[in-house]
Biopython code that builds the backbone (N, CA, C, O; Angstrom):
import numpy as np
from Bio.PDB.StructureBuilder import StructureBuilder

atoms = [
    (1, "UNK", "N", (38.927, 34.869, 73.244)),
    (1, "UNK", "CA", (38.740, 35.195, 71.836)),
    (1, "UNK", "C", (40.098, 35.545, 71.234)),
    (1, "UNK", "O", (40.748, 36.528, 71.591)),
    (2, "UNK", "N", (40.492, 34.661, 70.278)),
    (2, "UNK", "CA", (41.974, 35.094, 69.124)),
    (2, "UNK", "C", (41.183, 36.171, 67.570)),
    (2, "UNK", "O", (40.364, 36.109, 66.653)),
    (3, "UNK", "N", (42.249, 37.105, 68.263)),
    (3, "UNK", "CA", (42.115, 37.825, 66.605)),
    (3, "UNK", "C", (42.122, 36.498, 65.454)),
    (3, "UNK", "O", (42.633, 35.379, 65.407)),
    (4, "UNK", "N", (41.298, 37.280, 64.635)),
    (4, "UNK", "CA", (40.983, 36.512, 63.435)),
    (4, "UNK", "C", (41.312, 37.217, 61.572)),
    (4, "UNK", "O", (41.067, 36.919, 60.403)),
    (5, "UNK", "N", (41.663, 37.758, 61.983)),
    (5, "UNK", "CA", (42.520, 38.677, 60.541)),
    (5, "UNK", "C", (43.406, 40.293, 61.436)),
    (5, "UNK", "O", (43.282, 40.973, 62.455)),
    (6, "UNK", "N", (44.351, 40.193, 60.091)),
    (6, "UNK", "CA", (45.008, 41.715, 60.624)),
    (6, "UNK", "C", (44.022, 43.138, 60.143)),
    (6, "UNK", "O", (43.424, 43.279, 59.076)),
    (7, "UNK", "N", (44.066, 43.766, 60.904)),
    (7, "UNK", "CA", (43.430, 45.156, 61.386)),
    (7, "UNK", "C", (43.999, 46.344, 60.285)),
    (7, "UNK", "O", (43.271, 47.134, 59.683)),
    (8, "UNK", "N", (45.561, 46.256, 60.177)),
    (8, "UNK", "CA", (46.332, 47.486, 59.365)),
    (8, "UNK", "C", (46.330, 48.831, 60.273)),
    (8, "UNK", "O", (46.423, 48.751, 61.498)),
    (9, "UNK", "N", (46.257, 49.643, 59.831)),
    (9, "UNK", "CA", (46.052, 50.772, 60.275)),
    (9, "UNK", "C", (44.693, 51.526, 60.782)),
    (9, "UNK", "O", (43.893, 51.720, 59.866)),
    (10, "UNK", "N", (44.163, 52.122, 62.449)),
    (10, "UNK", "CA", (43.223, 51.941, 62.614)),
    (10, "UNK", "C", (43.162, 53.457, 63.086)),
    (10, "UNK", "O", (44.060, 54.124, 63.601)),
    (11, "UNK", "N", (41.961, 53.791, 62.796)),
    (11, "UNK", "CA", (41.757, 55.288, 62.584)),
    (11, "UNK", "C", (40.078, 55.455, 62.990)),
    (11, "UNK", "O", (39.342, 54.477, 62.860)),
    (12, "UNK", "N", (39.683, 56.424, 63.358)),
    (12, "UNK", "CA", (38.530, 56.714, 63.396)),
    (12, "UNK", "C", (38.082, 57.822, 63.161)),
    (12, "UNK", "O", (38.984, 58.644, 63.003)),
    (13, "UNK", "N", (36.756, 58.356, 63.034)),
    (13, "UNK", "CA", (36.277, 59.176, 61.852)),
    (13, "UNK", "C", (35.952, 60.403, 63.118)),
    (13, "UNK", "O", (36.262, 59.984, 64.233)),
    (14, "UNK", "N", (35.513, 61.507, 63.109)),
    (14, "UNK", "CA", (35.702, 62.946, 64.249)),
    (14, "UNK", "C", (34.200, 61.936, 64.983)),
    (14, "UNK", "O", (34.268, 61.535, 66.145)),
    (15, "UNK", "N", (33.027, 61.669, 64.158)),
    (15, "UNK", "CA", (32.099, 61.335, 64.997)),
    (15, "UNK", "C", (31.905, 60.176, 65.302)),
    (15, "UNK", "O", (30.757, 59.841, 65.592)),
    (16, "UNK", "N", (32.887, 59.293, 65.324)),
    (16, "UNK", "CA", (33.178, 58.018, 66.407)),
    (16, "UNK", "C", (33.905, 58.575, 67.869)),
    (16, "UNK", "O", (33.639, 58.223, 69.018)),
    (17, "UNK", "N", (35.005, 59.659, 67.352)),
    (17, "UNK", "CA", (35.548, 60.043, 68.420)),
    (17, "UNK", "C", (34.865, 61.060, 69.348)),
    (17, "UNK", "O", (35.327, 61.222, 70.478)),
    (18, "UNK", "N", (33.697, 61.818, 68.898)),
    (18, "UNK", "CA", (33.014, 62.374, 69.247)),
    (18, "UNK", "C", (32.093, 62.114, 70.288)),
    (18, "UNK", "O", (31.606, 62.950, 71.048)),
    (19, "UNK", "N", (31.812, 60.426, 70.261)),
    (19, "UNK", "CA", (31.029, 60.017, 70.967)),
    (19, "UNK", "C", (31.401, 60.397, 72.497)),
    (19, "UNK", "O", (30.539, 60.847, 73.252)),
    (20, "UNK", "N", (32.934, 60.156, 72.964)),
    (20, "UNK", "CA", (33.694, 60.441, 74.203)),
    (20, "UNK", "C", (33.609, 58.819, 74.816)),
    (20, "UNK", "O", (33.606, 58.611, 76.029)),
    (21, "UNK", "N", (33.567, 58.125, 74.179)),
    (21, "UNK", "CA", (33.896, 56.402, 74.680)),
    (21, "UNK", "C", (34.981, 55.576, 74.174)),
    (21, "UNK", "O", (35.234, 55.570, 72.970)),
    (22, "UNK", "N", (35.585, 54.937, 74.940)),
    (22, "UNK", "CA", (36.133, 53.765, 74.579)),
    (22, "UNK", "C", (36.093, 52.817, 74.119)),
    (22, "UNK", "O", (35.566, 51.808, 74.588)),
    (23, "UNK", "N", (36.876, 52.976, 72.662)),
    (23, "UNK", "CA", (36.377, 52.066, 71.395)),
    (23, "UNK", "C", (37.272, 50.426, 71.418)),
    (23, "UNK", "O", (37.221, 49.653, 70.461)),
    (24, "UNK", "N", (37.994, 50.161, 72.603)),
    (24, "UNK", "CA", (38.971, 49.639, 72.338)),
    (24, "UNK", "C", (37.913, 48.139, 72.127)),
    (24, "UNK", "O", (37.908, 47.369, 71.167)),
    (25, "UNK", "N", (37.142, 48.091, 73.284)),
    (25, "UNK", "CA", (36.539, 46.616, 73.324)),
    (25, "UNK", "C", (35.364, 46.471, 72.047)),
    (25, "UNK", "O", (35.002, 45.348, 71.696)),
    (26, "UNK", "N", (34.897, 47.526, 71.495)),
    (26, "UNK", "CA", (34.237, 47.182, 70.127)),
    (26, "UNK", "C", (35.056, 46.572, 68.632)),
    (26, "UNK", "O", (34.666, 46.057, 67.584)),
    (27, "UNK", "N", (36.513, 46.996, 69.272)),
    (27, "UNK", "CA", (37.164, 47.248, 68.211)),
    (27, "UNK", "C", (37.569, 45.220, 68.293)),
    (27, "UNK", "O", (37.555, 44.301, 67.474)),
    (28, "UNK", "N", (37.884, 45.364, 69.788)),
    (28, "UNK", "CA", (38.383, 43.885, 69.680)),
    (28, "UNK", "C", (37.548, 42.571, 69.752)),
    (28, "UNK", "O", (37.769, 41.363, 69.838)),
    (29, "UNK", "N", (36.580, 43.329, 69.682)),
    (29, "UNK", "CA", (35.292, 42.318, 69.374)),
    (29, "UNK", "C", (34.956, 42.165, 67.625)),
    (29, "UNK", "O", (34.591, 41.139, 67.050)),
    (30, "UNK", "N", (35.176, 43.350, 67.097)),
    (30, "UNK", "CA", (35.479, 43.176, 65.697)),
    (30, "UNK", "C", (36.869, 42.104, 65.073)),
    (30, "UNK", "O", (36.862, 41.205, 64.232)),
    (31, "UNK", "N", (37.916, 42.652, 65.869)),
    (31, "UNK", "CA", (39.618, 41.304, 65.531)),
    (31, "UNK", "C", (39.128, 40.089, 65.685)),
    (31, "UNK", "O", (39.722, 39.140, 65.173)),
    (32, "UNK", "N", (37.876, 39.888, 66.468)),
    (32, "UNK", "CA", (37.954, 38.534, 67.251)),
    (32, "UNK", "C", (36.696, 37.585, 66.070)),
    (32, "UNK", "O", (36.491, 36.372, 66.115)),
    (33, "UNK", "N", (36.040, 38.563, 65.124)),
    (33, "UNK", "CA", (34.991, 37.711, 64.499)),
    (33, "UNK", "C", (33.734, 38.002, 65.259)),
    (33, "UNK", "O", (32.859, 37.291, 64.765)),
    (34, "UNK", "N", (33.171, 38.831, 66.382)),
    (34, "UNK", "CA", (32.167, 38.933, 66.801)),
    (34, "UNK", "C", (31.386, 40.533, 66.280)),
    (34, "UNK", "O", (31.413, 41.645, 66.807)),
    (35, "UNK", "N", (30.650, 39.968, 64.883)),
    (35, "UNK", "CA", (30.162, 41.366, 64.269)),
    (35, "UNK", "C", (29.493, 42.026, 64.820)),
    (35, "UNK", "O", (29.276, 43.160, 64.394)),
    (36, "UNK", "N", (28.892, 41.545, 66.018)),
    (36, "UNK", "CA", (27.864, 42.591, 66.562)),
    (36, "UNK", "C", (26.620, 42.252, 66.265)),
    (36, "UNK", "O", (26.253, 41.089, 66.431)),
    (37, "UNK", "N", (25.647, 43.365, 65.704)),
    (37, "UNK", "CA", (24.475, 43.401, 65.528)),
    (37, "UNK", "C", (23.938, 43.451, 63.758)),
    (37, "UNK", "O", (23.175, 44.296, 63.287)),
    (38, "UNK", "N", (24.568, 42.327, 63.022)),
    (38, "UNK", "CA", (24.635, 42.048, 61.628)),
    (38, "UNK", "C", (23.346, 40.969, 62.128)),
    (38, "UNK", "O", (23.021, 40.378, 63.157)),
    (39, "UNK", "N", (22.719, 41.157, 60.354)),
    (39, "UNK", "CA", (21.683, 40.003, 60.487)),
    (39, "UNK", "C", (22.649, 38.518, 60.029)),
    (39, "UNK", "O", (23.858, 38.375, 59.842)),
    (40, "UNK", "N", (21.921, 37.910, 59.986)),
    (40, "UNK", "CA", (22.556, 36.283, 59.667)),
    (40, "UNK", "C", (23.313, 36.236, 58.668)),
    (40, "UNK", "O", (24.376, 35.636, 58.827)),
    (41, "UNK", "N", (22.960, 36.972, 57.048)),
    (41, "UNK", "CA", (23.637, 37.048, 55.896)),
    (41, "UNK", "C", (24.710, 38.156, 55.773)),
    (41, "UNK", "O", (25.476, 38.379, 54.835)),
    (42, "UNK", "N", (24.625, 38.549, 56.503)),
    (42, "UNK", "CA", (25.942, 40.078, 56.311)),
    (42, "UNK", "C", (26.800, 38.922, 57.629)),
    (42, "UNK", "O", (27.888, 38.690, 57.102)),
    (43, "UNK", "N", (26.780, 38.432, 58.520)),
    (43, "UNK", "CA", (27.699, 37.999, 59.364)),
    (43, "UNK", "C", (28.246, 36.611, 58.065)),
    (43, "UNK", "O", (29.434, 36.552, 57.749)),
    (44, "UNK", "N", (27.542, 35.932, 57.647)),
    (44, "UNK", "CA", (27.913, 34.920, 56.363)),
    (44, "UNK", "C", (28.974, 35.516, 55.531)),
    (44, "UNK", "O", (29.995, 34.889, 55.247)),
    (45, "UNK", "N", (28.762, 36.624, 55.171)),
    (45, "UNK", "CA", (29.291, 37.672, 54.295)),
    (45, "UNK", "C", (30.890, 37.805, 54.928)),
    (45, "UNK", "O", (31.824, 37.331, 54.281)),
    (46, "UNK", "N", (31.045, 38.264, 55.813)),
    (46, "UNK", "CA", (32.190, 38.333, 56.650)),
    (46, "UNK", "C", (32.819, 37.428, 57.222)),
    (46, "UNK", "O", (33.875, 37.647, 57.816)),
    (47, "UNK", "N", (32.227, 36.179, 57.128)),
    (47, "UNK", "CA", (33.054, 34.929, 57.088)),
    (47, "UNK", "C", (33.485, 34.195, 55.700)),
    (47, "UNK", "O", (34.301, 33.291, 55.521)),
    (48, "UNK", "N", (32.671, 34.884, 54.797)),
    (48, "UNK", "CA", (33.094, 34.436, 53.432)),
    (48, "UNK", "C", (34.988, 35.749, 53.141)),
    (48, "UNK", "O", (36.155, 35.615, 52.774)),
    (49, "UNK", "N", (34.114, 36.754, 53.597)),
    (49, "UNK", "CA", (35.796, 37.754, 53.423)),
    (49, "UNK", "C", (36.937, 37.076, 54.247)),
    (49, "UNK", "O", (38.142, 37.245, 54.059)),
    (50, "UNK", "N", (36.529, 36.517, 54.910)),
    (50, "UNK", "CA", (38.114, 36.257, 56.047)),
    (50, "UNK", "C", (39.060, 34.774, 55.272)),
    (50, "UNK", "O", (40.164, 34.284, 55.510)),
    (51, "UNK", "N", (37.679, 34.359, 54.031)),
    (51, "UNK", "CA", (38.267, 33.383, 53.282)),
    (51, "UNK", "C", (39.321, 34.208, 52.234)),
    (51, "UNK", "O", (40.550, 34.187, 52.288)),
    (52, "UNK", "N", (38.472, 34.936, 51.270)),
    (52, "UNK", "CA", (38.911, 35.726, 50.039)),
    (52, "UNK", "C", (39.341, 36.756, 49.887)),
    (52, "UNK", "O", (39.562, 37.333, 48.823)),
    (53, "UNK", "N", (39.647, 37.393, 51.806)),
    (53, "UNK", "CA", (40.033, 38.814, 51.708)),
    (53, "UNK", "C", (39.183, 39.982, 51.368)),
    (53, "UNK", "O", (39.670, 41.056, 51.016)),
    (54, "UNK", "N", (38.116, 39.799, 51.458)),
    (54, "UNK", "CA", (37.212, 40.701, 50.799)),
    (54, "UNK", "C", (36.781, 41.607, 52.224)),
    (54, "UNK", "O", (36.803, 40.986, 53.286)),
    (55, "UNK", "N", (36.399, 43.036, 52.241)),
    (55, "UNK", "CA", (35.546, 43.978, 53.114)),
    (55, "UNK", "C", (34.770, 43.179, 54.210)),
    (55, "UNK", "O", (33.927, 42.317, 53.961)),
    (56, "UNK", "N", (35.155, 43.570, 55.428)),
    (56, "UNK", "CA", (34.876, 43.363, 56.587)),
    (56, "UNK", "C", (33.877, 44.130, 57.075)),
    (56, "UNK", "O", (34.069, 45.307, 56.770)),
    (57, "UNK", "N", (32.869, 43.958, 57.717)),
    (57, "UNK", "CA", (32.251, 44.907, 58.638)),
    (57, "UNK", "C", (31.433, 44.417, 59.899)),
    (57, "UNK", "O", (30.793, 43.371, 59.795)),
    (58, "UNK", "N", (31.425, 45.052, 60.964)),
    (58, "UNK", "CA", (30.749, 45.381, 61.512)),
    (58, "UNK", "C", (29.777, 46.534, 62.479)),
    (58, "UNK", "O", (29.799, 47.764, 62.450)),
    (59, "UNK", "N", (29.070, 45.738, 63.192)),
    (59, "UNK", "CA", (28.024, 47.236, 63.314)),
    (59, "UNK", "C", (27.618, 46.632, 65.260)),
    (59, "UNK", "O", (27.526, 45.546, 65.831)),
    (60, "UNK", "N", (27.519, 47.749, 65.559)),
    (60, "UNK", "CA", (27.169, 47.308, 67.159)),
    (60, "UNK", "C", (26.079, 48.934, 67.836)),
    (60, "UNK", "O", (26.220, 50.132, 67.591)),
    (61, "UNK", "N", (25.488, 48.501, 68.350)),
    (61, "UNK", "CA", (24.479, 49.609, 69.333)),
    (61, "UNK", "C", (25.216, 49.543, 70.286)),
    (61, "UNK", "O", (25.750, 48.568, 70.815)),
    (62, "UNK", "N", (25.269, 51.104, 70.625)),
    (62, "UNK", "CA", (25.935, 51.489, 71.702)),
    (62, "UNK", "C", (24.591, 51.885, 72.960)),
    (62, "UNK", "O", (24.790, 51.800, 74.172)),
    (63, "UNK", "N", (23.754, 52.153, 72.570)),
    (63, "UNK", "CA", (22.461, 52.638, 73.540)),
    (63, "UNK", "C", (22.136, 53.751, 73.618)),
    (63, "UNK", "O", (23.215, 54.267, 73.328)),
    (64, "UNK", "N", (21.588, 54.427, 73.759)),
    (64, "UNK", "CA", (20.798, 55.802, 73.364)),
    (64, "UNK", "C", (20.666, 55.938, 72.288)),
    (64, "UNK", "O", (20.494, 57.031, 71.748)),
    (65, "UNK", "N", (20.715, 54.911, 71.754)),
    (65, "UNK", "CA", (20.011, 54.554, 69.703)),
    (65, "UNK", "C", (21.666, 55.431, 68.722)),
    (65, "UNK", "O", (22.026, 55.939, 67.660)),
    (66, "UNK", "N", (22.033, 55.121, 69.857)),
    (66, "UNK", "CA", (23.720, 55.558, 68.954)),
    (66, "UNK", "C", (23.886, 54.082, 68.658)),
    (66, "UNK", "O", (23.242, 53.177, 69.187)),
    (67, "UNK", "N", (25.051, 53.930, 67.534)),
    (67, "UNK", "CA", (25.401, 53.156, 66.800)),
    (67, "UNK", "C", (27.036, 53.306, 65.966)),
    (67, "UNK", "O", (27.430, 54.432, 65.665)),
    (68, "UNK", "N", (27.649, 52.419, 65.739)),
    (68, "UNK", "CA", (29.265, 52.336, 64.910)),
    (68, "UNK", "C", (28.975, 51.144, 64.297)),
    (68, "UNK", "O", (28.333, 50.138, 64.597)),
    (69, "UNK", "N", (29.731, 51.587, 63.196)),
    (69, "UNK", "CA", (30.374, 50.877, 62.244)),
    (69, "UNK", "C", (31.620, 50.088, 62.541)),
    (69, "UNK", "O", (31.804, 50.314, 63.737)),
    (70, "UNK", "N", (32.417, 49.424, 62.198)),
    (70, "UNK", "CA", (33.916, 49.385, 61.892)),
    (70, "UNK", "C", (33.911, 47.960, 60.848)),
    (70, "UNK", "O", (33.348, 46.865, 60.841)),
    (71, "UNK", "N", (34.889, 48.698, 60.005)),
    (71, "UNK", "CA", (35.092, 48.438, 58.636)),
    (71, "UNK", "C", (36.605, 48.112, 58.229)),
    (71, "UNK", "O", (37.367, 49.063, 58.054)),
    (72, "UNK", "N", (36.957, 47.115, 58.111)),
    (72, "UNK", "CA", (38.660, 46.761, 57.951)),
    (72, "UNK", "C", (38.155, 46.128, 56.169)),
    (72, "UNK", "O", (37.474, 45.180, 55.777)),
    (73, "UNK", "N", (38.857, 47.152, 55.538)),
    (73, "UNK", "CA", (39.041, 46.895, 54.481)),
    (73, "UNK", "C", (39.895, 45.584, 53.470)),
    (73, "UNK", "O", (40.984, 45.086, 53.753)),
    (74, "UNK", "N", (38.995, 45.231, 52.214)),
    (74, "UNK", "CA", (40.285, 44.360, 51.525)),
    (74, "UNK", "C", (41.725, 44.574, 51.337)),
    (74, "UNK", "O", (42.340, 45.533, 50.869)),
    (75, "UNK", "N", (42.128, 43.405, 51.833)),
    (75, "UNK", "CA", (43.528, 43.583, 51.621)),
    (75, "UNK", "C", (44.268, 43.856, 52.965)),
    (75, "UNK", "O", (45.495, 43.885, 53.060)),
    (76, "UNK", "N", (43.247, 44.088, 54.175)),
    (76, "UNK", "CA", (43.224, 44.348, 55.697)),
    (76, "UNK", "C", (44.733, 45.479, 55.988)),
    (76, "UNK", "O", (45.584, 45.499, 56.878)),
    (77, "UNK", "N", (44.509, 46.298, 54.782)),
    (77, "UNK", "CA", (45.592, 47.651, 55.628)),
    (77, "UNK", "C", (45.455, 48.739, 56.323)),
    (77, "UNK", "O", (46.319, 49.472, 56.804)),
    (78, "UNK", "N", (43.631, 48.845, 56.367)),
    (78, "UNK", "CA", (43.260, 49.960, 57.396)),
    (78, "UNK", "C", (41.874, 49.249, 57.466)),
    (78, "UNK", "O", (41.247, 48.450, 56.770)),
    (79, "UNK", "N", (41.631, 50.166, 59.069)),
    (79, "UNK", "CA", (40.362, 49.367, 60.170)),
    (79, "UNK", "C", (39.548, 50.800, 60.416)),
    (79, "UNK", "O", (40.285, 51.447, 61.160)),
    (80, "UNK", "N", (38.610, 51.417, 60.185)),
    (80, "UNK", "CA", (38.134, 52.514, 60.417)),
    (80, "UNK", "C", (36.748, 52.412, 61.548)),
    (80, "UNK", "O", (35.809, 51.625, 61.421)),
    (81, "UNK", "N", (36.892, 53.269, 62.484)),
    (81, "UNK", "CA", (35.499, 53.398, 63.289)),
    (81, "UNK", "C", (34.764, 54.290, 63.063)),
    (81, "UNK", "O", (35.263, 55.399, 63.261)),
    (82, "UNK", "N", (33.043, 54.264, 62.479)),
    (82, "UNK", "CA", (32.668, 55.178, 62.254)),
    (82, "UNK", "C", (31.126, 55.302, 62.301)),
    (82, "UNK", "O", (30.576, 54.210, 62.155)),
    (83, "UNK", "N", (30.254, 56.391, 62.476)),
    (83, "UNK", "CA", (29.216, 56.365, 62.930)),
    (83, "UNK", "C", (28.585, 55.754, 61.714)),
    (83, "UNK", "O", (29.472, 55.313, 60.983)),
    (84, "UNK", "N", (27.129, 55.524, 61.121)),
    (84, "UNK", "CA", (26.628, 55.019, 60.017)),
    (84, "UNK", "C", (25.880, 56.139, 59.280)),
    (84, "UNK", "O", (25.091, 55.755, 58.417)),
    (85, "UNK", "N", (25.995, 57.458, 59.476)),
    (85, "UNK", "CA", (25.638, 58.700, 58.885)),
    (85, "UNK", "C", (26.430, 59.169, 58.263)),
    (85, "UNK", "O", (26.251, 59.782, 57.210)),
    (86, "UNK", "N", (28.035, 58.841, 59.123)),
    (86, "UNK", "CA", (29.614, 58.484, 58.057)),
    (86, "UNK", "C", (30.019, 57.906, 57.032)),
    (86, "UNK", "O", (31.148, 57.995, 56.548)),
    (87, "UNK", "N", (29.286, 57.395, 56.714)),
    (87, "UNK", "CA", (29.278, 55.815, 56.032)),
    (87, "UNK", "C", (29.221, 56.248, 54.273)),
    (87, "UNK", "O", (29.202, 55.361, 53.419)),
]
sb = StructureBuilder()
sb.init_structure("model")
sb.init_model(0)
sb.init_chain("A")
sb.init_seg("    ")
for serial, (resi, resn, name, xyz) in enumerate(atoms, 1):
    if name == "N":
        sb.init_residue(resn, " ", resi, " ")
    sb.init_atom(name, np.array(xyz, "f"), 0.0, 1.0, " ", f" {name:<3s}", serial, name[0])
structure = sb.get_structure()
């Protein structure tokens, strides 16, 4: 898998870090275009941004009905990880 847009600056929110896991492979599953657990039209959505620059997201289950976000903003200068109660 090749990254597929730049990331910017990547930060995460106290209750991503809270979780006590390693975000690296969610994160690079996000660089790579693999949203996770988006329905069909929000993953459309994020292939339409990687055209026009527009808000990125994705969303992935972690298991024990935990869940993240990560969100690389327009203009791709910051990448944030964050729970969806964060949001």
């Amino acid at each position: 898998m090749e990254p597929r847009f730049e990331l910017g600056r990547t930060v995460a929110t106290p209750g991503a870090i809270a979780l006590g896991i390693d975000l690296t492979s969610y994160m690079r599953r996000h660089h790579c275009g693999d949203w996770g657990d988006l329905d069909e039209c929000d993953k459309q959505a994020n292939e339409e941004a990687l055209i026009h620059g527009d808000r990125i997201l994705s969303h992935y289950k972690l298991g024990d009905g935990k869940r993240i976000y990560i969100i690389t903003e327009a203009g791709r200068q910051s990448t944030c990880v964050l729970l969806p109660e964060e949001y």
